[in-house]
Biopython code that builds the backbone (N, CA, C, O; Angstrom):
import numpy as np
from Bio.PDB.StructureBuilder import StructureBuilder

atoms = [
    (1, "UNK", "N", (0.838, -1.182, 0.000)),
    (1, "UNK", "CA", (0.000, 0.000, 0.000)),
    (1, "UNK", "C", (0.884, 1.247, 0.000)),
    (1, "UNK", "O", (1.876, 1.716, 0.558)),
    (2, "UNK", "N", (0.353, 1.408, -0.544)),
    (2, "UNK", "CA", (1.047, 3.460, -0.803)),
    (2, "UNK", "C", (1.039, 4.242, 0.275)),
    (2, "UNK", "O", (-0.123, 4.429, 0.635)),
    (3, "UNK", "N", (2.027, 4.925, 1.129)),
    (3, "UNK", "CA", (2.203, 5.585, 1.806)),
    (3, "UNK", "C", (1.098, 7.026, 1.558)),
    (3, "UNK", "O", (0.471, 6.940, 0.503)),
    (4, "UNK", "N", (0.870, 8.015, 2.206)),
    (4, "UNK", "CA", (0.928, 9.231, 2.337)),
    (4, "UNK", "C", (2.204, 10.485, 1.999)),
    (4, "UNK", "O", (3.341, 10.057, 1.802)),
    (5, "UNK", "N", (2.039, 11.528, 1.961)),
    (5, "UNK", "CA", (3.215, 12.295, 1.785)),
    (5, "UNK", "C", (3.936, 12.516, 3.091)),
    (5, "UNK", "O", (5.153, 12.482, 3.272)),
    (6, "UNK", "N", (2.578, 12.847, 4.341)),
    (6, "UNK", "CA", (3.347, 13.007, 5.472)),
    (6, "UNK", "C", (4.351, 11.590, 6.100)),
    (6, "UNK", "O", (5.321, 11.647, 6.855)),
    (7, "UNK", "N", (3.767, 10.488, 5.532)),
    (7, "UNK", "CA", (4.464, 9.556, 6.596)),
    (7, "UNK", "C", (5.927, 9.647, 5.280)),
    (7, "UNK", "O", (7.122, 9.643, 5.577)),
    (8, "UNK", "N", (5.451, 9.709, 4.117)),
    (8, "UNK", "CA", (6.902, 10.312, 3.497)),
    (8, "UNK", "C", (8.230, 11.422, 4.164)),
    (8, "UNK", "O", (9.390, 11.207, 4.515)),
    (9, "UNK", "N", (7.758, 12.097, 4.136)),
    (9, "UNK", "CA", (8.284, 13.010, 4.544)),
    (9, "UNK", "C", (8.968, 12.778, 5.899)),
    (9, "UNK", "O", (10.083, 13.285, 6.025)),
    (10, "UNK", "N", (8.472, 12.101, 6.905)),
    (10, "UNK", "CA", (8.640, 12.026, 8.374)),
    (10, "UNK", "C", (9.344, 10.451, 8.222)),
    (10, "UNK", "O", (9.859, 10.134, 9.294)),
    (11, "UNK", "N", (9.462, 9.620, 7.393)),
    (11, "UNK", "CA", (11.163, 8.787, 7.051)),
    (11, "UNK", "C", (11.983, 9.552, 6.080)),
    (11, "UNK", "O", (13.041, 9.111, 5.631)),
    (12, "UNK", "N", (11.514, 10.633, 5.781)),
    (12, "UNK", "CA", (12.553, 11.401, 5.087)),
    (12, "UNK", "C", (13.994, 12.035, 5.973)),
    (12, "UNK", "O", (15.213, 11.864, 5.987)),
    (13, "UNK", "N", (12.721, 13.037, 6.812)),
    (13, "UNK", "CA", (13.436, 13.325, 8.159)),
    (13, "UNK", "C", (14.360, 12.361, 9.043)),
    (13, "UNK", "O", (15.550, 12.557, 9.288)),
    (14, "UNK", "N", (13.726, 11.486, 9.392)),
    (14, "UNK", "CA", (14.576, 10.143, 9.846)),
    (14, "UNK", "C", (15.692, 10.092, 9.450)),
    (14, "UNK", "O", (16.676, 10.380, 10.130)),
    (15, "UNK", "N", (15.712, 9.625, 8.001)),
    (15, "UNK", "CA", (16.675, 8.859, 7.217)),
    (15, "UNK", "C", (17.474, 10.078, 7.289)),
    (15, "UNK", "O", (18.638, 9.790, 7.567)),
    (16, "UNK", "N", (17.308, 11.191, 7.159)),
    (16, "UNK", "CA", (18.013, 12.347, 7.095)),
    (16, "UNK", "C", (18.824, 12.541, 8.619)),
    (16, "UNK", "O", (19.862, 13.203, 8.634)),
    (17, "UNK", "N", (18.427, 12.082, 9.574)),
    (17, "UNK", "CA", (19.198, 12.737, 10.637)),
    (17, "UNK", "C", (19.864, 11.828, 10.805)),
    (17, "UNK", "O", (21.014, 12.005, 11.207)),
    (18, "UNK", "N", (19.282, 10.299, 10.508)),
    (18, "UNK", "CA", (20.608, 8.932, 10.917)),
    (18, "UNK", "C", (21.817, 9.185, 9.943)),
    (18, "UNK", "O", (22.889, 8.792, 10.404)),
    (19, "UNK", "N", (21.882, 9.834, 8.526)),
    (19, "UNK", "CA", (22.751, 10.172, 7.525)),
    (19, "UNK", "C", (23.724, 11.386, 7.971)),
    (19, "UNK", "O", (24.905, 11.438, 7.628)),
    (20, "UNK", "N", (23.181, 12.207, 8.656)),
    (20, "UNK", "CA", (23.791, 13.292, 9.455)),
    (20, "UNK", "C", (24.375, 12.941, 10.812)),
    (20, "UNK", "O", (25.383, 13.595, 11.080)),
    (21, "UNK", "N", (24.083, 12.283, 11.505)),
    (21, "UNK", "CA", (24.624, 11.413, 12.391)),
    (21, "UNK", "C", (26.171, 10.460, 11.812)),
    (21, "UNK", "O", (27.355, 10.528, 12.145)),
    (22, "UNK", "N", (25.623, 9.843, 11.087)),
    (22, "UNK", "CA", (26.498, 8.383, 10.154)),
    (22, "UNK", "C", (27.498, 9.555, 9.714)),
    (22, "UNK", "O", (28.560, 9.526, 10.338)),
    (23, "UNK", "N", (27.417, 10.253, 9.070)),
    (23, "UNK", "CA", (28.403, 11.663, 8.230)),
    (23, "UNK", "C", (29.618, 12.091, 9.464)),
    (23, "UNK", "O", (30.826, 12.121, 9.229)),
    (24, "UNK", "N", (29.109, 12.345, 10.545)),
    (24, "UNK", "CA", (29.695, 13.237, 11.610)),
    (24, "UNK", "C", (30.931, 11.913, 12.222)),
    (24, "UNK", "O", (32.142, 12.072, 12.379)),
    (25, "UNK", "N", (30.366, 11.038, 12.390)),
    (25, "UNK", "CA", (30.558, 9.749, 12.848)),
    (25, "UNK", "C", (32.071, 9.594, 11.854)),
    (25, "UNK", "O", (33.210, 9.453, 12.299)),
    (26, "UNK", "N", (31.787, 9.645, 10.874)),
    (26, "UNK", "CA", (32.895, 8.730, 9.774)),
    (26, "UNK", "C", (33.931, 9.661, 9.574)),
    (26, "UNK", "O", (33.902, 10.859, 9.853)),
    (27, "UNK", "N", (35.241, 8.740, 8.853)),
    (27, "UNK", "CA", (36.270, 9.109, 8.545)),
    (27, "UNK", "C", (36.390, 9.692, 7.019)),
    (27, "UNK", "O", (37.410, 10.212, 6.565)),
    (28, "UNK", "N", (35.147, 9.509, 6.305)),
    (28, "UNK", "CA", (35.211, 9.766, 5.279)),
    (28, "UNK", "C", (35.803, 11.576, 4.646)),
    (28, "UNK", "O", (35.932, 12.658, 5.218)),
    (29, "UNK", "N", (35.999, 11.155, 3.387)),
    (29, "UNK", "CA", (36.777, 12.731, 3.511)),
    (29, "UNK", "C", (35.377, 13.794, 2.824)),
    (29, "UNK", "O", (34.241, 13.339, 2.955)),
    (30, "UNK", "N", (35.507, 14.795, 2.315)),
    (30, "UNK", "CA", (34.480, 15.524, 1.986)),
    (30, "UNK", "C", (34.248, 14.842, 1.089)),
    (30, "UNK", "O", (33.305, 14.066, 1.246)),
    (31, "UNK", "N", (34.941, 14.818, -0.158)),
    (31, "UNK", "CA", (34.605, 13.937, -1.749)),
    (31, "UNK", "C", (33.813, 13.316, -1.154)),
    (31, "UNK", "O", (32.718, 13.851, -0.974)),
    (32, "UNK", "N", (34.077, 11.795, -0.558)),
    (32, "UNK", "CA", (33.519, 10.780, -0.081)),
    (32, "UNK", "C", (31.794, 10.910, 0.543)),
    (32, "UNK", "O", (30.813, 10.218, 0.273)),
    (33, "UNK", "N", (31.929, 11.944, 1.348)),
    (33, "UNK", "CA", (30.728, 12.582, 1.605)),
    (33, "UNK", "C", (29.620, 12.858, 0.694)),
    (33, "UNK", "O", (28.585, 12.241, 0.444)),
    (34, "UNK", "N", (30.009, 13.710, 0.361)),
    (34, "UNK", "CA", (29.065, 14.312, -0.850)),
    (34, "UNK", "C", (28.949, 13.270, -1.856)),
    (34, "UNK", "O", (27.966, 13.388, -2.587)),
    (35, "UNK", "N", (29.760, 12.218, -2.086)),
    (35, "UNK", "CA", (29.038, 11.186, -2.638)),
    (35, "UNK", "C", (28.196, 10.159, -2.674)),
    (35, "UNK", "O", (27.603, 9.603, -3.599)),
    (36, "UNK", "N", (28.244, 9.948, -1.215)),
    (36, "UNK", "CA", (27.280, 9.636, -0.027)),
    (36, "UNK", "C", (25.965, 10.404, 0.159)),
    (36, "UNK", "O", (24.829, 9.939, 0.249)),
    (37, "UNK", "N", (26.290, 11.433, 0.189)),
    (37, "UNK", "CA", (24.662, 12.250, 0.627)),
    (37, "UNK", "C", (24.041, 12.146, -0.614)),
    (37, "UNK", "O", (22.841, 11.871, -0.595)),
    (38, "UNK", "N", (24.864, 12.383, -2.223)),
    (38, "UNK", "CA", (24.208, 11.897, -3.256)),
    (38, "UNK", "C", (23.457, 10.857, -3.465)),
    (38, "UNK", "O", (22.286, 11.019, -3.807)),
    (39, "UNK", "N", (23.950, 9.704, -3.310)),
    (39, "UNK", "CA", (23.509, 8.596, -3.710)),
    (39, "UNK", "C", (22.344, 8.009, -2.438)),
    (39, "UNK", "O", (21.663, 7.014, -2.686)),
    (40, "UNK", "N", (22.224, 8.683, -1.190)),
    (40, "UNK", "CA", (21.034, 9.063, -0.647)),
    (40, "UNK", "C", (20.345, 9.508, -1.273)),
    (40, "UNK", "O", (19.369, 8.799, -1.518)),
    (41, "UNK", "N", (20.369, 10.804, -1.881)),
    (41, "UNK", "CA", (19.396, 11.657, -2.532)),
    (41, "UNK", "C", (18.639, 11.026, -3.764)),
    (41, "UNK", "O", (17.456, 11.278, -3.995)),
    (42, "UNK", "N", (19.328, 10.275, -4.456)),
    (42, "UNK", "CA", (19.001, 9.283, -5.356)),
    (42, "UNK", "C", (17.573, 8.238, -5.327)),
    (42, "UNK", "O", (16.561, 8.059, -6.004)),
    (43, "UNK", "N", (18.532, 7.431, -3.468)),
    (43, "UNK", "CA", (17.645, 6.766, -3.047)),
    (43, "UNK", "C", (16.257, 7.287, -2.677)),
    (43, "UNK", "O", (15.192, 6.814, -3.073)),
    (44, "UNK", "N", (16.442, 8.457, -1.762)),
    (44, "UNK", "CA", (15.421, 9.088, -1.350)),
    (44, "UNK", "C", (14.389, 9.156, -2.692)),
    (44, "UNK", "O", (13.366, 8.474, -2.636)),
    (45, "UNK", "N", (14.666, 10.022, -3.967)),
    (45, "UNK", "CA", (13.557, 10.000, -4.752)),
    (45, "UNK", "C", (13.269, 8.696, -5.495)),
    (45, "UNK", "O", (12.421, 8.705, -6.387)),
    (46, "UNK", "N", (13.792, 7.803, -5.246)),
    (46, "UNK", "CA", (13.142, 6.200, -5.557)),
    (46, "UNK", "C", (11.963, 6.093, -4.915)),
    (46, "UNK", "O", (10.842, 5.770, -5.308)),
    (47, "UNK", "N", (12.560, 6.542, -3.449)),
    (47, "UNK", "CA", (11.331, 5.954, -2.166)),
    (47, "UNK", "C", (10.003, 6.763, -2.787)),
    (47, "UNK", "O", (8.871, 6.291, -2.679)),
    (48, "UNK", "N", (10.289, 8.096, -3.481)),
    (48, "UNK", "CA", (9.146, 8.891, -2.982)),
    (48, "UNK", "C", (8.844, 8.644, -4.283)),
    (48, "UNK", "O", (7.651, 8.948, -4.324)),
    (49, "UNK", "N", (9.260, 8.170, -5.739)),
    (49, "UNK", "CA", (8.579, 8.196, -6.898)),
    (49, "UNK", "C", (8.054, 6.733, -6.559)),
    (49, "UNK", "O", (6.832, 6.688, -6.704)),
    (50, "UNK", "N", (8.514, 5.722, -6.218)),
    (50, "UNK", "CA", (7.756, 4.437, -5.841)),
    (50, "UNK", "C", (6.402, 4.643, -5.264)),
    (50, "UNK", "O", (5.476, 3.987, -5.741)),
    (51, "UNK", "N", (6.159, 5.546, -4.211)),
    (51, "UNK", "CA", (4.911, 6.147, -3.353)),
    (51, "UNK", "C", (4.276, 6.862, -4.243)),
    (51, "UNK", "O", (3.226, 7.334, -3.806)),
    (52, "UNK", "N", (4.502, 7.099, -5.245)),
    (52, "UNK", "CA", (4.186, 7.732, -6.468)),
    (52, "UNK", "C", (4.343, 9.728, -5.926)),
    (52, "UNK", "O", (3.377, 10.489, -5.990)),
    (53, "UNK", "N", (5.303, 10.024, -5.598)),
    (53, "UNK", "CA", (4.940, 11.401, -5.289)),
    (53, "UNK", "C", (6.736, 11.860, -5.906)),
    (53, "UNK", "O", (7.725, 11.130, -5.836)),
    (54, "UNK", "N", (6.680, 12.944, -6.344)),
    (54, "UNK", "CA", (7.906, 13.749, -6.814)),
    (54, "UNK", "C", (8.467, 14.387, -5.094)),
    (54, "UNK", "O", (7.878, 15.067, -4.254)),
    (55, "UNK", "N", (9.933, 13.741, -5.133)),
    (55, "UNK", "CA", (10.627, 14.175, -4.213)),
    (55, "UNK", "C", (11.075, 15.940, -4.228)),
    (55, "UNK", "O", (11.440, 16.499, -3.194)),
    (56, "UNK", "N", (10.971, 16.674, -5.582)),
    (56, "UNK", "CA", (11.480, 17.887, -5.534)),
    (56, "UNK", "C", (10.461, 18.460, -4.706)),
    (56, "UNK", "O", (10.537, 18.896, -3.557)),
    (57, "UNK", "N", (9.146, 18.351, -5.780)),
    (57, "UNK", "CA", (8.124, 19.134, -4.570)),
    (57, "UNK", "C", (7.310, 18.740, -3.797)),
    (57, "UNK", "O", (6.661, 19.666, -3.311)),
    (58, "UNK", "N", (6.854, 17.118, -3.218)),
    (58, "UNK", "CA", (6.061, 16.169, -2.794)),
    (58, "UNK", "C", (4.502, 16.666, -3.249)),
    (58, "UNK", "O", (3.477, 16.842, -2.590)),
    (59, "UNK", "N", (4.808, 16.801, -4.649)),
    (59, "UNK", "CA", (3.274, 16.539, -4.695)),
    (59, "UNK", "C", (3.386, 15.145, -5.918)),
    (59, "UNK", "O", (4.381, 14.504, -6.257)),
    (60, "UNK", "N", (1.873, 15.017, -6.392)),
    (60, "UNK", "CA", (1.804, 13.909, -6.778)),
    (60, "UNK", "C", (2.393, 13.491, -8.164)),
    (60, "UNK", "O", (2.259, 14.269, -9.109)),
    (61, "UNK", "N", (2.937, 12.485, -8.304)),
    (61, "UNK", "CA", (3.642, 12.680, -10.022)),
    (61, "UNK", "C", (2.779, 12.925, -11.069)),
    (61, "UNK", "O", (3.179, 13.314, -12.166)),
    (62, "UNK", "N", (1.690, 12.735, -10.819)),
    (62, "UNK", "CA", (0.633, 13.354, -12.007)),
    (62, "UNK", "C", (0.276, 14.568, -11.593)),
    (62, "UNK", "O", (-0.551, 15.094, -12.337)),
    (63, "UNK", "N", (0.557, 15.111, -10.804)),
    (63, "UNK", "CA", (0.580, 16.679, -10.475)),
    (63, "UNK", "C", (1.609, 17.256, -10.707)),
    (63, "UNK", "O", (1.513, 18.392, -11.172)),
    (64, "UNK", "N", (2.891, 16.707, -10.476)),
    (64, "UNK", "CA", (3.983, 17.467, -10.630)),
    (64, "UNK", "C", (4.281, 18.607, -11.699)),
    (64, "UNK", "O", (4.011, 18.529, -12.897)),
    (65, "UNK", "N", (4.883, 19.675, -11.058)),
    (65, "UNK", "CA", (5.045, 20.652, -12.288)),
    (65, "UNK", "C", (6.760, 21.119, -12.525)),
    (65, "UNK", "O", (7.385, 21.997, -13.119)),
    (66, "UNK", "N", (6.922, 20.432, -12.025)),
    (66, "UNK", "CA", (8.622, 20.633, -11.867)),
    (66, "UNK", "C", (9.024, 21.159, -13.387)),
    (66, "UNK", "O", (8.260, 20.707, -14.240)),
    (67, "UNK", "N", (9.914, 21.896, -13.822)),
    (67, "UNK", "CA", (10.880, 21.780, -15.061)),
    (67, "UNK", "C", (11.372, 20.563, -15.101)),
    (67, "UNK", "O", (11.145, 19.903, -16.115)),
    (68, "UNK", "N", (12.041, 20.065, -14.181)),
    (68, "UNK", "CA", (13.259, 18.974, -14.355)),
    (68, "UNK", "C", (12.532, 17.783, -13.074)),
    (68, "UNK", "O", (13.031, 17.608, -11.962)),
    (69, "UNK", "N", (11.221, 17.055, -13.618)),
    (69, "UNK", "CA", (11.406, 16.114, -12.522)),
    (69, "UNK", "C", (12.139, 15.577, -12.138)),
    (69, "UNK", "O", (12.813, 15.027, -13.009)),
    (70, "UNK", "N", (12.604, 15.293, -10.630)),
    (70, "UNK", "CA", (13.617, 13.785, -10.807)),
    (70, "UNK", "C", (13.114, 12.773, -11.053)),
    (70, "UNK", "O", (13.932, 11.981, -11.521)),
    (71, "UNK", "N", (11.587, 12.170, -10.919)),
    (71, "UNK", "CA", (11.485, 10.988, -11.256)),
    (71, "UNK", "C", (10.292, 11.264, -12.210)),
    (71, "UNK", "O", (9.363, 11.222, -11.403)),
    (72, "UNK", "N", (9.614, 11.572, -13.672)),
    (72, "UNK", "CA", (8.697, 12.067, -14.302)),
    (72, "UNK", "C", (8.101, 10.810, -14.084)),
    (72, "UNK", "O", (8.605, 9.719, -13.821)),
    (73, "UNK", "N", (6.400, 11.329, -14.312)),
    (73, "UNK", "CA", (5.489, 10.285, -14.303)),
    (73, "UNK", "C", (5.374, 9.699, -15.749)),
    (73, "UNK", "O", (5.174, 10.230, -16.841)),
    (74, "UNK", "N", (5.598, 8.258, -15.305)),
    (74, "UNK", "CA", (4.964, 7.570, -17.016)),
    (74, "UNK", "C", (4.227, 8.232, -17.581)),
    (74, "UNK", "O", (3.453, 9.065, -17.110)),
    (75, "UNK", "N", (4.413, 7.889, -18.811)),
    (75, "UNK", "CA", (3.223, 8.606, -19.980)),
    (75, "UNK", "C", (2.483, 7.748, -20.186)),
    (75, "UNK", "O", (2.814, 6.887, -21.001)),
    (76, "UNK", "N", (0.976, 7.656, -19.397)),
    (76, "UNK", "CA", (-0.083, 6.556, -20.588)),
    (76, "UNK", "C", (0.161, 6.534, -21.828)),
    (76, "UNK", "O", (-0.517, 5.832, -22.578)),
]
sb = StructureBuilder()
sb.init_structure("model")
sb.init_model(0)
sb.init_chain("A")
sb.init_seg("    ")
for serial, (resi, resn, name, xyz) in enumerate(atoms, 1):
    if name == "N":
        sb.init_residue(resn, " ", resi, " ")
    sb.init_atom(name, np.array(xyz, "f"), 0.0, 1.0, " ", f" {name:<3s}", serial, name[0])
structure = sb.get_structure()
């Protein structure tokens, strides 16, 4: 079953502070970092185009009005 935006959003937050936590924590160097928070960011709009909602602006992918979705809605 398909999530909501809020319960989106509120493992967004989550995932976001254990990543900020995990970041502070590590030896990694900046590069390393930022390649890390990327490939979060990645993940993150999987989670939220799977739930069917656009991570740029959490609204719905058939609503979305983005220029540049990150995840565009199929075309019937």
């Amino acid at each position: 079953m398909s999530q909501g935006i809020f319960e989106l959003l509120r493992a967004y937050h989550q995932s976001r502070e254990n990543i900020r936590l995990l970041i502070e924590m590590s030896p990694m160097t900046d590069y390393e970092r930022v390649g890390f928070i990327d490939a979060w960011q990645e993940e993150m709009a999987d989670f939220f185009a799977e739930h069917g909602y656009c991570f740029a602006c959490n609204k719905r992918l058939e609503r979305c009005t983005c220029d540049e979705p990150l995840r565009p809605a199929a075309s019937a």
